[in-house]
TORZABA-23715 format. One record per residue: z, x, y of N, C-alpha, C in turn. Coordinates in steps of 0.02 Angstrom, whole numbers, plus 32768, in hexadecimal, padded with zeros to 4 digits. Last residue first. Example, Ala and Ser with C-alpha at 12.3 -4.5 7.8 and 13.67 -1.06 7.14 Angstrom:
816282827F90816582AC7FCB818A82858002
818682947EE4818682677F1F818682947F5B
//
This chain:
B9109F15244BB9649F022477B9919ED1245B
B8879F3C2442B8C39F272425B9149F3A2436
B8429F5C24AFB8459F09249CB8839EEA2461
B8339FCA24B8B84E9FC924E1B87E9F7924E3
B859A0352431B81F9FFE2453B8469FE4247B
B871A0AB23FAB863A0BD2422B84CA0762444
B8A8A088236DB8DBA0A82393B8D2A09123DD
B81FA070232BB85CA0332353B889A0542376
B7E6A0DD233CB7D6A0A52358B7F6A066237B
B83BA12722F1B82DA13C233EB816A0F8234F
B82BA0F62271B86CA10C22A6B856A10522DB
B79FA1082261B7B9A0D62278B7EEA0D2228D
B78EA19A2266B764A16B2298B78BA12B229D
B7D0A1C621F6B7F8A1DD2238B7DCA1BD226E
B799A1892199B7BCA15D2197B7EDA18421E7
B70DA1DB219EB714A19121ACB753A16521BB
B752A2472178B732A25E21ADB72CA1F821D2
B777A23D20F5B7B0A251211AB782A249216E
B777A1EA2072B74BA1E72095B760A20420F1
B7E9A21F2025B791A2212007B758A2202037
B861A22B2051B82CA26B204AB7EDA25F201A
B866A1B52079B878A1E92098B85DA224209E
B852A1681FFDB818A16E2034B81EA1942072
B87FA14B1F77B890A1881FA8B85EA18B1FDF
B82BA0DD1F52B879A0DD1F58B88EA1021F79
B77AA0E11F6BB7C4A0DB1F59B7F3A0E31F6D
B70AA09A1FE3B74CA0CC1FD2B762A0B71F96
B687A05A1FFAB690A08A1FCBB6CEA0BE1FBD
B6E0A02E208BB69DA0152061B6A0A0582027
B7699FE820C2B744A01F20B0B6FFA0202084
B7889F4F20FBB78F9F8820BCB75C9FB120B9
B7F49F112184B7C19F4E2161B7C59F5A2113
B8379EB021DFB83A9EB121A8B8009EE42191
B8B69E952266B8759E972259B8829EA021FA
B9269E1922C6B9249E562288B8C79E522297
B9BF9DE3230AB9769DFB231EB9649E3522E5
B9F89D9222C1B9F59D892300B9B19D942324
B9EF9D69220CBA059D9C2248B9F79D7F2294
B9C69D1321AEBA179D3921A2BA1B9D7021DA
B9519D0021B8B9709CB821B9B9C69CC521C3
B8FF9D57218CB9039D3C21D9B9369D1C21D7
B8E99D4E2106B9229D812128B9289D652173
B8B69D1320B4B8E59CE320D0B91E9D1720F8
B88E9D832034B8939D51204EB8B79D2E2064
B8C99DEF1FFBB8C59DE9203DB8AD9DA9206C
B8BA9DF91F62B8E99DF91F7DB90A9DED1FCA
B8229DF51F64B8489DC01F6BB87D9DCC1F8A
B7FA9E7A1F46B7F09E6A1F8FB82C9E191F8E
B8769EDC1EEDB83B9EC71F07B82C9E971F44
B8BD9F501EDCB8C79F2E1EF4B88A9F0F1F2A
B8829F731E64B8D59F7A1E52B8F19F4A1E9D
B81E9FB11E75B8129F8F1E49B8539F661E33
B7C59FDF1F1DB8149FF91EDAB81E9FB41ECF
B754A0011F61B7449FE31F27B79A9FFD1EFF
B782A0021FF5B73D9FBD1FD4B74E9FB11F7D
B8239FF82017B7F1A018200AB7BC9FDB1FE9
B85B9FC720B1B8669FB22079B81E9FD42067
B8B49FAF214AB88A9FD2211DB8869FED20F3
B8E59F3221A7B9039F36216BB8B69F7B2163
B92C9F672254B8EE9F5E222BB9059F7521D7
B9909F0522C6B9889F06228DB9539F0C226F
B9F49F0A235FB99C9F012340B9A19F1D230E
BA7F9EAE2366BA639EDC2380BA189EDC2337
BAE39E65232BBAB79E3B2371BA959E7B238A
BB239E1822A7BAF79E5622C3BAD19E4122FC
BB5B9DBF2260BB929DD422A2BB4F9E0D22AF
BB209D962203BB1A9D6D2225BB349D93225C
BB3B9E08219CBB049DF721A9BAF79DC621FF
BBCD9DE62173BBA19E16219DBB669E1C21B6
BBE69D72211EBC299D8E2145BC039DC62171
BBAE9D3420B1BBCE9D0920CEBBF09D352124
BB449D902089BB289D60209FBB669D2A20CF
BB899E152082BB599E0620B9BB459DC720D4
BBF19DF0201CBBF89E092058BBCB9E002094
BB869DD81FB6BBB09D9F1FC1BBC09DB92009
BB529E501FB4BB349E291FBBBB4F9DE61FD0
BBD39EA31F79BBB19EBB1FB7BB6F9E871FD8
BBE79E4C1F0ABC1C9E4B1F35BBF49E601F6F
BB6D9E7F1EB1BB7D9E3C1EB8BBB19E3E1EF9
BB819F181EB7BB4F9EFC1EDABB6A9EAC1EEA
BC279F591ED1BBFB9F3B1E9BBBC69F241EDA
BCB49FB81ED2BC859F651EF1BC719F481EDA
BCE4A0121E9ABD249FF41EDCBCF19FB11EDF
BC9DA0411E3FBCD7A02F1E2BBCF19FF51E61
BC2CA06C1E93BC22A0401E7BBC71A0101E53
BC7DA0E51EC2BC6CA0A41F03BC57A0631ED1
BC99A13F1E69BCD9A11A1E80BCB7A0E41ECA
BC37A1741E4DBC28A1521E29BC76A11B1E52
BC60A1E71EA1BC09A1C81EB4BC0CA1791E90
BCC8A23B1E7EBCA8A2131EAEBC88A1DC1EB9
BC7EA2851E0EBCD6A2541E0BBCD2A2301E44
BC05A2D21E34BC13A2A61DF0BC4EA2891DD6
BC3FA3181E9BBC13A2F01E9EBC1BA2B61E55
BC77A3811E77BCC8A3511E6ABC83A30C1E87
BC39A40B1EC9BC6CA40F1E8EBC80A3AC1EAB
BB78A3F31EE0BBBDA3F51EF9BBFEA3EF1EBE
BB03A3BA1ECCBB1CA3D91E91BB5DA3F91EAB
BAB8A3761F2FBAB8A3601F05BAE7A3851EBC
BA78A3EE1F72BA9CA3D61F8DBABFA39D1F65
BA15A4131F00BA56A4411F0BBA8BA4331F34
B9BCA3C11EF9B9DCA3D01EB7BA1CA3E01ED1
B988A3C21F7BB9B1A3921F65B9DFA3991F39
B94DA4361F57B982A4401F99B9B0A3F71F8C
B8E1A40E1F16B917A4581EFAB95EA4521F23
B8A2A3AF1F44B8C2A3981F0EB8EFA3E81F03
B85BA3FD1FA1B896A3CD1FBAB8C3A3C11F87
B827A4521F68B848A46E1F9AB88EA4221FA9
B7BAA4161F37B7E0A4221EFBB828A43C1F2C
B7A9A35E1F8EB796A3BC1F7FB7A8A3CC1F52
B76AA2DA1F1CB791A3001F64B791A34B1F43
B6E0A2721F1FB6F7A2AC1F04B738A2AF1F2A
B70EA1BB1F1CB6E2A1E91F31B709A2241F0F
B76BA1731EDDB716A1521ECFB6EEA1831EE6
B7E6A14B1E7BB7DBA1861E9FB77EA16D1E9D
B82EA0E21E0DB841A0FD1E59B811A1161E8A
B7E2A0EF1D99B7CBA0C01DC5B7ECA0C11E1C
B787A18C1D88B7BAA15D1D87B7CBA12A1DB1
B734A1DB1DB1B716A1BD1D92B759A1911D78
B75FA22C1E11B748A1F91E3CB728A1CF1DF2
B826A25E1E12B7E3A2791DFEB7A2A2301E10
B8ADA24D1E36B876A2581E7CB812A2611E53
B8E0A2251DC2B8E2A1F61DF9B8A2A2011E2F
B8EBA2B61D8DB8B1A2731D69B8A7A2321DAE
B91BA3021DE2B8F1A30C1DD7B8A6A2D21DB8
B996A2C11DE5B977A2BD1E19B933A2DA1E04
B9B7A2C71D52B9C0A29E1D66B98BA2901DB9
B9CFA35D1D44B9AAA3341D0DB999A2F81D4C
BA14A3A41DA1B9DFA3CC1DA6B9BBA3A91D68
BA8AA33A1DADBA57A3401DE6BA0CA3641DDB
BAFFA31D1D4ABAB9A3291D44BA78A32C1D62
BB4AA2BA1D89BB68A3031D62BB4EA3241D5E
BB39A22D1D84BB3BA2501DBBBB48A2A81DBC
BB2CA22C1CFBBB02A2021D1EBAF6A2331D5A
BBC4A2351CD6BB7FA2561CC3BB50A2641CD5
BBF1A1D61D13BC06A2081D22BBD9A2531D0D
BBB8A15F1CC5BBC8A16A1D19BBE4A1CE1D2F
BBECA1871C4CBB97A1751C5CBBACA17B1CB9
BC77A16D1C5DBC5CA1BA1C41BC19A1AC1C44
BC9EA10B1C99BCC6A1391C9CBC95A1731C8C
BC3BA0811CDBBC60A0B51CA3BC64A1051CA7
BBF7A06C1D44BC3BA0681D5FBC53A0721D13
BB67A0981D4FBBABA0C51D7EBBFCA0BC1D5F
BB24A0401CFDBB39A0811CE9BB70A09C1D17
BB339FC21D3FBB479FBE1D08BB5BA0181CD2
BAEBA0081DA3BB389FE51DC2BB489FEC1D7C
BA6DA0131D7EBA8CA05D1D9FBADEA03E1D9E
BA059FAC1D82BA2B9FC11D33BA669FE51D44
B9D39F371DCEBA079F621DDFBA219F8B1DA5
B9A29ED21D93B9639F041DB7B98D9F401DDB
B9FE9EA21D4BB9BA9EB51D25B9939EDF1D44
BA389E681DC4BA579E9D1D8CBA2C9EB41D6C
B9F49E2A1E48B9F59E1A1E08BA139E521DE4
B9FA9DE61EE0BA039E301EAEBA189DF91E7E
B9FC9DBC1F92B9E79DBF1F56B9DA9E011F3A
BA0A9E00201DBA4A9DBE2004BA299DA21FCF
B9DB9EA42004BA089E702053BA2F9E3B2028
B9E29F321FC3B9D89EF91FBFBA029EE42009
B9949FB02014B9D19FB12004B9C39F591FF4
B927A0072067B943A0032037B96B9FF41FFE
B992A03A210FB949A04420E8B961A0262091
B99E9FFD21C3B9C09FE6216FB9819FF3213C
B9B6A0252240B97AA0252206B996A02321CE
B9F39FE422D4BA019FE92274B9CD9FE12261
BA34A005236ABA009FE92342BA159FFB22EA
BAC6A00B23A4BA979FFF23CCBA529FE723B1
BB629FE02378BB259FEC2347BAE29FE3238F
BBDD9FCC23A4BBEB9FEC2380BB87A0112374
BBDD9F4A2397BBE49F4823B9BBCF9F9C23D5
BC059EFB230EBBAE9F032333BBB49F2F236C
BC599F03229EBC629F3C22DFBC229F3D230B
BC419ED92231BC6A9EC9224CBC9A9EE92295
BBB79EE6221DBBC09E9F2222BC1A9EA5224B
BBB09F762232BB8B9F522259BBA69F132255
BBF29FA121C5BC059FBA21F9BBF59F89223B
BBC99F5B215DBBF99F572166BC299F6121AB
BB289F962168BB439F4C216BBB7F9F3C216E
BB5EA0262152BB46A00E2197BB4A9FAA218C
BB81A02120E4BB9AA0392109BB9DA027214C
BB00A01120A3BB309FCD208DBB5E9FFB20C6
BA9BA08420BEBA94A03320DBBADAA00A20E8
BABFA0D4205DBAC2A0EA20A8BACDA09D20D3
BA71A0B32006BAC2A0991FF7BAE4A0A3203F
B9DDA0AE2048BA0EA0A11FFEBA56A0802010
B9F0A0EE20DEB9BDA0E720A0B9F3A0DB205E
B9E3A0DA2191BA08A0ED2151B9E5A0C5211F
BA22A1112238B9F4A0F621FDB9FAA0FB21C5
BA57A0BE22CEBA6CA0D42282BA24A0D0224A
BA98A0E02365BA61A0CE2338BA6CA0F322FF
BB28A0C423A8BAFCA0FD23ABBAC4A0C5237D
BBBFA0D82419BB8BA0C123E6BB4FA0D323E1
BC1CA136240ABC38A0F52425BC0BA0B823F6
BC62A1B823CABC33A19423D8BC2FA14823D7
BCB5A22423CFBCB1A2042415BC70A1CF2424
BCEAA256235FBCABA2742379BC90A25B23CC
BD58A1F22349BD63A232235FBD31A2852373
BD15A1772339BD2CA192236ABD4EA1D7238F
BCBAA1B722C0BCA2A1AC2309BCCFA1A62331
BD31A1BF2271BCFAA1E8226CBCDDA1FA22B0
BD54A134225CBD82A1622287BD5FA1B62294
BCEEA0FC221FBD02A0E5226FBD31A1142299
BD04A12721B3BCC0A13B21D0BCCAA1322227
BD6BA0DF2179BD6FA1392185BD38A150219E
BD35A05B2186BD78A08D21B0BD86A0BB21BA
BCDDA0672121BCC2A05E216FBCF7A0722193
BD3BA07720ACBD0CA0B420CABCE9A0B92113
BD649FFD20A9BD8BA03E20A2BD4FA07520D8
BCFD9FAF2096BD409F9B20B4BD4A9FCA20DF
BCC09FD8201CBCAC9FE82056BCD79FF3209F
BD45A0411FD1BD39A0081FC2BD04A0002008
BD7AA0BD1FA1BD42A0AD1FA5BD18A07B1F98
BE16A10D1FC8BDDFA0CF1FCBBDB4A0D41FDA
BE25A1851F4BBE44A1711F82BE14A12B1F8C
BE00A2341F17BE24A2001F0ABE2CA1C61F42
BD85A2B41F81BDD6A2A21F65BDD3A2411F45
BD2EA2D01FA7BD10A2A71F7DBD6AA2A91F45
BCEBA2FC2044BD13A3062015BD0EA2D11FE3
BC34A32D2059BC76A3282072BCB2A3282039
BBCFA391202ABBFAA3BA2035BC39A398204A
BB96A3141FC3BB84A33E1FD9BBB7A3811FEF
BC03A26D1FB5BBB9A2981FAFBBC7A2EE1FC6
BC74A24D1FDEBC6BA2521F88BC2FA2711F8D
BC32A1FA2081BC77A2202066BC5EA20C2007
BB97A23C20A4BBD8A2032092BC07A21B2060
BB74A2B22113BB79A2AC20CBBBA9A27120C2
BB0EA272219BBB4AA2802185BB33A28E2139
BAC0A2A92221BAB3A2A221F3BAF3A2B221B1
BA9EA29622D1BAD3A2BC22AABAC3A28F2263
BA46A2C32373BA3EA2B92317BA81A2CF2312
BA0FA27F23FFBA4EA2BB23D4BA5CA28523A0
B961A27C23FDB99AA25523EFB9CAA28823F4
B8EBA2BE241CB8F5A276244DB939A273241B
B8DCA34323DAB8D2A356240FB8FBA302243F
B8F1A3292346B922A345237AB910A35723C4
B8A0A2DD2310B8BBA2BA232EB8DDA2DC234D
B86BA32E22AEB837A30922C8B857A2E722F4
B8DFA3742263B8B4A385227AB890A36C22AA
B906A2DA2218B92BA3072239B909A3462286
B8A9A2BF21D9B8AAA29921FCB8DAA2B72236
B8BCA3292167B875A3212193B87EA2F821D0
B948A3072134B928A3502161B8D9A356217F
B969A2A220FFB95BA28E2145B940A2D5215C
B9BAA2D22088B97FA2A0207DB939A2A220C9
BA19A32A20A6B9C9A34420B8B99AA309209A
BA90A2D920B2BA6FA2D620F1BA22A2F720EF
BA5AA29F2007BA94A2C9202FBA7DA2BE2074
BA64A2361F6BBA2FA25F1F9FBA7CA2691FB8
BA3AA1C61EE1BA53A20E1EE3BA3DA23E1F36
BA5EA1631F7FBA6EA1851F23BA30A19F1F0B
BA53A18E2024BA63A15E1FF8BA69A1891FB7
BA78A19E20E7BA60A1C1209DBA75A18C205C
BA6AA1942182BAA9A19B214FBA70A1962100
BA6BA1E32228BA3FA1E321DABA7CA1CF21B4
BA7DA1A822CFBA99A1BE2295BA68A19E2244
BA59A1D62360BA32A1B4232FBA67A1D42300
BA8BA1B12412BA8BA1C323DABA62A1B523BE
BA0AA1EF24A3BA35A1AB2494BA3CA1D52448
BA3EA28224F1BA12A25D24DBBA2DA22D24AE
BA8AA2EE250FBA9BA2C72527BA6AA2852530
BA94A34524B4BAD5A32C24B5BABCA2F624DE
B9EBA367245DBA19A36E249BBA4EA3292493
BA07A39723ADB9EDA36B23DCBA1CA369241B
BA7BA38B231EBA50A3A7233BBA1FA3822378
BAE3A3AA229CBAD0A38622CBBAA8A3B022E9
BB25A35E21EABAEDA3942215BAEFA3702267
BBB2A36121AABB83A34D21C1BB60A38421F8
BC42A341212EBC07A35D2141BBD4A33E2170
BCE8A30F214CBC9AA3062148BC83A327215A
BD7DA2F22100BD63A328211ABD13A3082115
BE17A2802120BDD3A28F2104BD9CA2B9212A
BE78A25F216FBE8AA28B2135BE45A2AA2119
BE43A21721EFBE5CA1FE21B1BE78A2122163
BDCFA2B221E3BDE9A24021FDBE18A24221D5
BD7DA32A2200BDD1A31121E2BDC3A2D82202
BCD8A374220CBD10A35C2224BD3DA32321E6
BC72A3FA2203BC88A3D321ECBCC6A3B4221C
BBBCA4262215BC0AA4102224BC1DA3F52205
BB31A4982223BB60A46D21EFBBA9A467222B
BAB1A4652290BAF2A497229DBB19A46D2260
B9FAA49822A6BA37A473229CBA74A4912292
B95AA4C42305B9ABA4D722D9B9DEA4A622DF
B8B9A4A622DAB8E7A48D22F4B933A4A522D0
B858A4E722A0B867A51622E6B8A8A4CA22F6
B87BA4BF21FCB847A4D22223B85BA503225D
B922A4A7220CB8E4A48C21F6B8A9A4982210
B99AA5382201B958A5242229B923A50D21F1
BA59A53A2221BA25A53521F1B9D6A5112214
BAE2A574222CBAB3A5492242BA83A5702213
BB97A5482221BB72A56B2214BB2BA547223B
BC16A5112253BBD2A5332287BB94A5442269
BC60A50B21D4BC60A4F3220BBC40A5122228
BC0FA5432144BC45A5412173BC33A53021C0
BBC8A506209ABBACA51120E8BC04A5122114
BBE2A54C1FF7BBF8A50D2037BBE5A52D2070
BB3FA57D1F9EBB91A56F1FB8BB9DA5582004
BB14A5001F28BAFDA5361F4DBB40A52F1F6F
BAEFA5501E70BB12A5211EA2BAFBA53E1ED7
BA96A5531DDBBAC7A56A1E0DBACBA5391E4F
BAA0A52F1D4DBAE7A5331D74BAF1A5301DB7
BA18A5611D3BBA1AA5161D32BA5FA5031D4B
BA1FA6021D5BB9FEA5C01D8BBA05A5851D7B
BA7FA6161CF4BA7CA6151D44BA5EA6071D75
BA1CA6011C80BA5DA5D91CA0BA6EA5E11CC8
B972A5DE1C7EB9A4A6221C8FB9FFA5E71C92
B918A56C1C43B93FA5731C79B976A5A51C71
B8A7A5391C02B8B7A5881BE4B8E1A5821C27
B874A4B31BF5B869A4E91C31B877A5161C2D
B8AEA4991B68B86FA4771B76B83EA4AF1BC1
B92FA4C21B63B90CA4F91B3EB8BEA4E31B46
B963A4731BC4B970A4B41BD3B936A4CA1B90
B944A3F51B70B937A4001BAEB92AA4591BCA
B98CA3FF1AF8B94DA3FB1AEDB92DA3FF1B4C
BA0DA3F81B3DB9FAA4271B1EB9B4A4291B04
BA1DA3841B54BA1FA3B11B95BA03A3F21B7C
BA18A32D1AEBB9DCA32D1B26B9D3A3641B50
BA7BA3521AA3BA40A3841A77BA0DA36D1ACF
BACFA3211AFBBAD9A3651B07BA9BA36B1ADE
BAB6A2A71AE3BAB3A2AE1B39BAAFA2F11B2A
BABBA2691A82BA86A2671A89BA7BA2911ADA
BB51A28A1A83BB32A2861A4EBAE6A2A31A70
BB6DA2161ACDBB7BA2571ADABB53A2881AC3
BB51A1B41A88BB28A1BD1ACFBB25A2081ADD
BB9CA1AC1A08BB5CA1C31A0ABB3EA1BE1A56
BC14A18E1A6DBC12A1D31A43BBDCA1D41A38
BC04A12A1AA3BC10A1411ACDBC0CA19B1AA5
BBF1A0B51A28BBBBA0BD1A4BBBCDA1081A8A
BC8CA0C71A01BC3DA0EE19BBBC02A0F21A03
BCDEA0AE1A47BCDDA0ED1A4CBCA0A10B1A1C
BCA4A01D1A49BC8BA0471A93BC99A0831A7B
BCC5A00719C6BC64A00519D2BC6EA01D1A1A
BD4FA00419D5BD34A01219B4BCCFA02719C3
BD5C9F921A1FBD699FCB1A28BD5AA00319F9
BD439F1519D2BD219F371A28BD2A9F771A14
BCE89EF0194ABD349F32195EBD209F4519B6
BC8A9E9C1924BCC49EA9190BBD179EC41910
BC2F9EBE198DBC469E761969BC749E79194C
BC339F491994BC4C9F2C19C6BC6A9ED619B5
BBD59F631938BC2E9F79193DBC5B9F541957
BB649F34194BBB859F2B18FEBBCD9F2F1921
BB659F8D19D2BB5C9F4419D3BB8C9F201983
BB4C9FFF1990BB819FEC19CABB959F9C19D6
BADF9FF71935BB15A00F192ABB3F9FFB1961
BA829FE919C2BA8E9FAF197CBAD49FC6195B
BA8AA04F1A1EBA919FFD1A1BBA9B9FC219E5
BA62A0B819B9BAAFA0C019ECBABEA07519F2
B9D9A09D198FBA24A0AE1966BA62A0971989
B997A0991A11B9B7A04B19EBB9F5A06619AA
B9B9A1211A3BB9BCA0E61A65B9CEA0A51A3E
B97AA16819C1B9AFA16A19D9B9EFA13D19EA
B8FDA13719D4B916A11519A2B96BA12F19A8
B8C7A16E1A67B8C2A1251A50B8F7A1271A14
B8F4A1EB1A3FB90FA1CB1A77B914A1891A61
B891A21019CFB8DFA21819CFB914A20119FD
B819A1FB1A1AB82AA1E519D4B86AA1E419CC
B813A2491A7FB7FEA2141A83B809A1EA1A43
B82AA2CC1A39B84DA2B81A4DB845A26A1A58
B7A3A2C719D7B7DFA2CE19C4B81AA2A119E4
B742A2C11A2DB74EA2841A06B78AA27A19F0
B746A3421A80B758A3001AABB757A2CE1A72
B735A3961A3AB773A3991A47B78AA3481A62
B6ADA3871A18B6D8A36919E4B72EA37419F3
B683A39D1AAFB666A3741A79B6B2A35D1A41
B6FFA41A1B03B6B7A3FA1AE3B6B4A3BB1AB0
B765A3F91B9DB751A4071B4EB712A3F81B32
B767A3D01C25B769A4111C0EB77BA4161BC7
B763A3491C24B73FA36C1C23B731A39A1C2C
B7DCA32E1BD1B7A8A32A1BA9B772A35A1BCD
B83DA32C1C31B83FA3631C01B80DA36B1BE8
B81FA2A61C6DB804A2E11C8EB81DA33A1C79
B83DA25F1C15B7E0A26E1C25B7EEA2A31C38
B8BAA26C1C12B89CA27C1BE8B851A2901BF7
B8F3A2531C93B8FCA2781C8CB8C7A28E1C46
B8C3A1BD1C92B895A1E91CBCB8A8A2301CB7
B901A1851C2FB8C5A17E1C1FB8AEA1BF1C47
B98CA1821C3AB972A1C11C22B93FA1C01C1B
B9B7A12F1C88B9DCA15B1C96B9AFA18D1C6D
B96BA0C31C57B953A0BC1C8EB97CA1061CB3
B998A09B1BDDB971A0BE1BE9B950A0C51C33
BA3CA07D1C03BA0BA0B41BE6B9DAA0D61BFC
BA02A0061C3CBA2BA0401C62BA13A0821C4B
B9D69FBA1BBDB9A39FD71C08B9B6A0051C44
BA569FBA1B7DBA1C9FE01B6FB9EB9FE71BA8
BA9B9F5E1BD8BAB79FB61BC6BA789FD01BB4
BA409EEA1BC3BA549F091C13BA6F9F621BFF
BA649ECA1B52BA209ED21B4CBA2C9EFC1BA3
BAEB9EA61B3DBAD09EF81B2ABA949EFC1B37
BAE89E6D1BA8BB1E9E8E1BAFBAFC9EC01B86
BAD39DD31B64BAAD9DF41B85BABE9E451BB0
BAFE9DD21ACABB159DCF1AFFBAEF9DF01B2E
BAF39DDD1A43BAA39DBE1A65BAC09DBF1AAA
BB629DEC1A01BB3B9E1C1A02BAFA9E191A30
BBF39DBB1A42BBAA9D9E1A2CBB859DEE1A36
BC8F9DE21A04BC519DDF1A19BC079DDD1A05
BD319DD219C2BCFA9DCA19B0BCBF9DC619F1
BDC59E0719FBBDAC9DE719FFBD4A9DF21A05
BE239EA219DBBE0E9E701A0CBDDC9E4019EB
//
């Protein structure tokens, strides 16, 4: 094939993927090692890192094909001595770094605190879903939807704190968690249809939605083209009708074959660095309880073939184009955007001129959250649910 610029902005973007895929996994090997373990590695990553890039790059000018199977073999490369300097960094038994947890059956139940929930599942459309429910039947809905890397226990505090005024049901999105994560469309398109048939065969006409991350783009789809459908939307997190790729590294990693799949493969590396608070994601502590239960909801068989098949079907650019010309505008029900104070990935700009794209919206950011503010700041962010859920003014 045909010659490339090496200055293409394309590799300077792969590399910040990179490191942005192993920076936080690394610190946070480091700090369970001493002094000269940490230069070492910290030494071997970094130069690693530009080895792999420069060499790939050389190649690539010359031989596409060539410089992706050289850059895709030293990743590898660098991926297994990582995993392995990992396990011997925590001395991790292998049956605990393996283990899984096993599938919940229909009824089962399960108690947050003194509040009990009931696992279900239900068939749409060929497609099997997980979800929690809980809260009198005959109290207005609330549905939890969940974002990347997370499951319905993102919401288990909020869960809790709310079963007495809502009937809670808290889904796994289809490729996550316990639902199914078969082959098939996962184009948003796609998926709001298999979500729609979800509810109607739950009998839910309409309900209140909340949702964090990727949880969000679901509901904008659902909402712009089904308002009808949507009683309120806490849209947590999630860009609205500005994004830059630079501040998005995660798209450019998902949608290759073997970094995407990796990526998502590796819950007991990966979630761990993401949730840790000295990374730029994560600003407060979270338990060690939560991050264990995540790990494990998060480590399901066929998660890592899934997960990466939404970025394939879209892309941010397209899901933004979408809003601004085709959903956004059709929402005639109350809209709070809540957006963490300090994630560095999606800063405050991006929101400017939000009034201007809804009917009726508010706008929050969290004052000292990060990214997971679900479970960073779990007691504040079940106050403001409630708040808006509960005002009488927003209608």
């Amino acid at each position: 094939m045909g010659k490339l610029d090496v200055n293409d902005p394309i590799f300077s973007e792969d590399f910040k993927g990179k490191i942005s895929f192993v920076g936080p996994m690394a610190i946070y090997c480091f700090l369970k090692m001493n002094g000269l373990s940490c230069i070492f590695v910290a030494a071997f990553s970094i130069s690693f890192l530009f080895f792999t890039d420069l060499l790939s790059s050389l190649i690539l000018s010359t031989n596409y094909q060539g410089g992706i199977l050289f850059g895709y073999g030293l990743w590898w490369i660098y991926v297994i001595i990582f995993v392995i300097g990992l396990r011997i960094a925590f001395g991790i038994d292998s049956k605990v770094f393996y283990r899984k947890r096993k599938f919940n059956k229909d009824g089962d139940k399960e108690l947050l605190g003194e509040v009990e929930i009931n696992h279900r599942f239900i068939r749409a459309k060929l497609i099997k879903w997980h979800y929690i429910e809980t809260g009198p039947p005959d109290a207005e809905t609330l549905i939890f939807l969940h974002g990347l890397p997370e499951s319905w226990w993102c919401w288990n505090n909020q869960i809790r704190d709310l079963a007495k005024e809502f009937h809670i049901y808290a889904f796994d999105l289809k490729g996550y968690g316990q639902s199914d994560k078969k082959i098939g469309d996962y184009r948003w398109e796609g998926v709001m249809e298999q979500f729609i048939a979800v509810l109607d065969k739950l009998k839910i006409e309409k309900a209140n939605f909340v949702c964090h991350d990727r949880g969000a783009v679901l509901i904008d789809f659902l909402g712009g083209t089904h308002p009808e459908r949507v009683l309120r939307f806490v849209r947590g997190q999630q860009v609205l009708h500005k994004w830059t790729i630079l501040r998005s590294p995660q798209e450019n990693m998902f949608i290759r074959p073997i970094i995407g799949t990796l990526a998502c493969g590796l819950p007991r590396i990966t979630i761990p660095g993401a949730f840790a608070r000295w990374y730029s994601y994560t600003r407060n502590k979270i338990p060690r309880k939560e991050i264990k239960r995540s790990i494990l909801e998060y480590s399901y068989p066929k998660i890592r073939w899934a997960v990466p098949r939404y970025f394939r079907s879209n892309g941010f650019a397209k899901e933004v184009a979408c809003r601004k010309k085709n959903l956004l505008k059709n929402m005639t029900f109350p809209v709070l955007l809540l957006e963490a104070g300090l994630d560095p990935f999606q800063p405050h700009y991006y929101f400017e001129g939000y009034d201007e794209l809804f009917q009726n919206v508010q706008l929050k950011f969290i004052e000292g959250a990060g990214h997971f503010w679900t479970l960073e700041k779990p007691k504040e962010i079940t106050q403001i649910i409630r708040d808006f859920l509960k005002d009488k003014k927003v209608i």
